[in-house]
C-alpha positions as CSV (number, residue, x, y, z in Angstrom):
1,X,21.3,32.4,-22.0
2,X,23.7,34.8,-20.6
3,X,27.2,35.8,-22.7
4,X,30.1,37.2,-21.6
5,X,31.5,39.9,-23.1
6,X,35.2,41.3,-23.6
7,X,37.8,43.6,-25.9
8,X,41.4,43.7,-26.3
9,X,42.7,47.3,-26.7
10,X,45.1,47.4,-28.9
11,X,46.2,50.8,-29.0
12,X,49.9,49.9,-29.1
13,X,49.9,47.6,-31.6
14,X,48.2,50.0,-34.3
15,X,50.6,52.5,-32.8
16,X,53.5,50.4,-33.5
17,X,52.3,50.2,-37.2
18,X,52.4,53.7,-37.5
19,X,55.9,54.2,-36.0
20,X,54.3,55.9,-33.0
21,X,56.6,54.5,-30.1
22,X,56.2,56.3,-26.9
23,X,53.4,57.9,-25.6
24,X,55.2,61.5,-25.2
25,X,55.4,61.0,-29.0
26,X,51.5,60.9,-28.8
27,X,50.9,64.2,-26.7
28,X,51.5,66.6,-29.4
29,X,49.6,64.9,-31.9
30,X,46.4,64.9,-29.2
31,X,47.3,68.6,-28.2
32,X,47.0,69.5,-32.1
33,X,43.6,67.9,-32.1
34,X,42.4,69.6,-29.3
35,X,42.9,67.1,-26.3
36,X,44.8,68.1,-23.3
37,X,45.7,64.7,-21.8
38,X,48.7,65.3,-19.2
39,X,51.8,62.4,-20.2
40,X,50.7,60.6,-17.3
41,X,47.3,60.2,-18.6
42,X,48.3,59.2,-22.1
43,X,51.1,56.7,-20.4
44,X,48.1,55.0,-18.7
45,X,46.2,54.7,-22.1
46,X,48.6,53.6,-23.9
47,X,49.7,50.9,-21.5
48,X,46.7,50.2,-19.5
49,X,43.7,48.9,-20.8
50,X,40.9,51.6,-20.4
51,X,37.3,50.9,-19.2
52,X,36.1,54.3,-20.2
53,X,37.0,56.9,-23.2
54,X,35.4,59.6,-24.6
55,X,34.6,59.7,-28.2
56,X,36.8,63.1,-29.0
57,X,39.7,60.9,-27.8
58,X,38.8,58.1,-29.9
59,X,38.7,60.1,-32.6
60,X,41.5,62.2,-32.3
61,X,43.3,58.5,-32.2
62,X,41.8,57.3,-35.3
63,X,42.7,60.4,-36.7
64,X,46.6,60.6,-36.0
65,X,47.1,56.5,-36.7
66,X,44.4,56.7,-39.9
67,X,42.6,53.9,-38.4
68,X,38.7,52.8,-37.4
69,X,37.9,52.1,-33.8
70,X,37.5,48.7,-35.0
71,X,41.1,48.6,-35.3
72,X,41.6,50.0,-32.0
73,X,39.5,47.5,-29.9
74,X,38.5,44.0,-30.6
75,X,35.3,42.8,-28.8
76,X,34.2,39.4,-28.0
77,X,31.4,37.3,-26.9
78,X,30.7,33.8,-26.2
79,X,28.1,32.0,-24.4
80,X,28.3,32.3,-20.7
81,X,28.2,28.3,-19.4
82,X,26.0,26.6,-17.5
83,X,26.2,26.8,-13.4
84,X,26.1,23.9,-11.8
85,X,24.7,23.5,-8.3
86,X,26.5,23.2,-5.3
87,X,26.7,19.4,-4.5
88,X,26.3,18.5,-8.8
89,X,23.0,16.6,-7.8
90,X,20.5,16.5,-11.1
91,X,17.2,17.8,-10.6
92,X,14.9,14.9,-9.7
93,X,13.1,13.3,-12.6
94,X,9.1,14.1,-13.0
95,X,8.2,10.8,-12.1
96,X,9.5,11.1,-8.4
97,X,7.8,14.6,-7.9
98,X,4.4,13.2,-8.7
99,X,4.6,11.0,-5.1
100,X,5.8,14.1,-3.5
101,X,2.8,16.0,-4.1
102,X,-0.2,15.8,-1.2
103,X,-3.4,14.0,-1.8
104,X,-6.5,15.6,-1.8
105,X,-8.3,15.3,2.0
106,X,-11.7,13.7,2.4
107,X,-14.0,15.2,4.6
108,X,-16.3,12.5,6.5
109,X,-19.4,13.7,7.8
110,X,-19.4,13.5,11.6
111,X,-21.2,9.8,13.0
């Protein structure tokens, strides 16, 4: 069965705990810990939702809000459903297959 899965960054939520408001509050703090981000860069990750982001930058985060990266993203999974087919038709029951297979050939010797 297939699942789809999914997370909720929630970067500034836990920054909001921490009375960390803006990210040009959060440059410094990074830049003490050894990553460069540009304020553009840390706007977008603050706001955005990231697909990618290397470890040093999730732990300089933990780090400056004294949190897990548990507490930074939330996953989540659930069962992917069914597909249906394109016109809904169920599949036909065994019992109609069986006449739809051949029948074996007899071969008559010639007269």
């Amino acid at each position: 069965m297939k699942r789809n899965v999914g997370y909720v960054w929630r970067l500034r939520e836990v920054m909001a705990q921490h009375q960390v408001f803006t990210a040009t509050e959060l440059v410094p703090l990074l830049r003490e810990r050894g990553i460069d981000l540009s304020a553009s860069q840390v706007h977008r990750l603050v706001s955005g939702i990231p697909e990618r982001l290397s470890l040093q930058v999730m732990a300089a985060l933990c780090d400056i809000l004294s949190c897990t990266p548990a507490d930074l993203v939330t996953t989540t999974a659930e069962n992917a459903g069914v597909r249906k087919t394109a016109t809904d038709d169920l599949p036909a029951p065994l019992a109609n297959v069986a006449k739809l297979r051949p029948r074996a050939a007899r071969i008559l010797p010639d007269a």
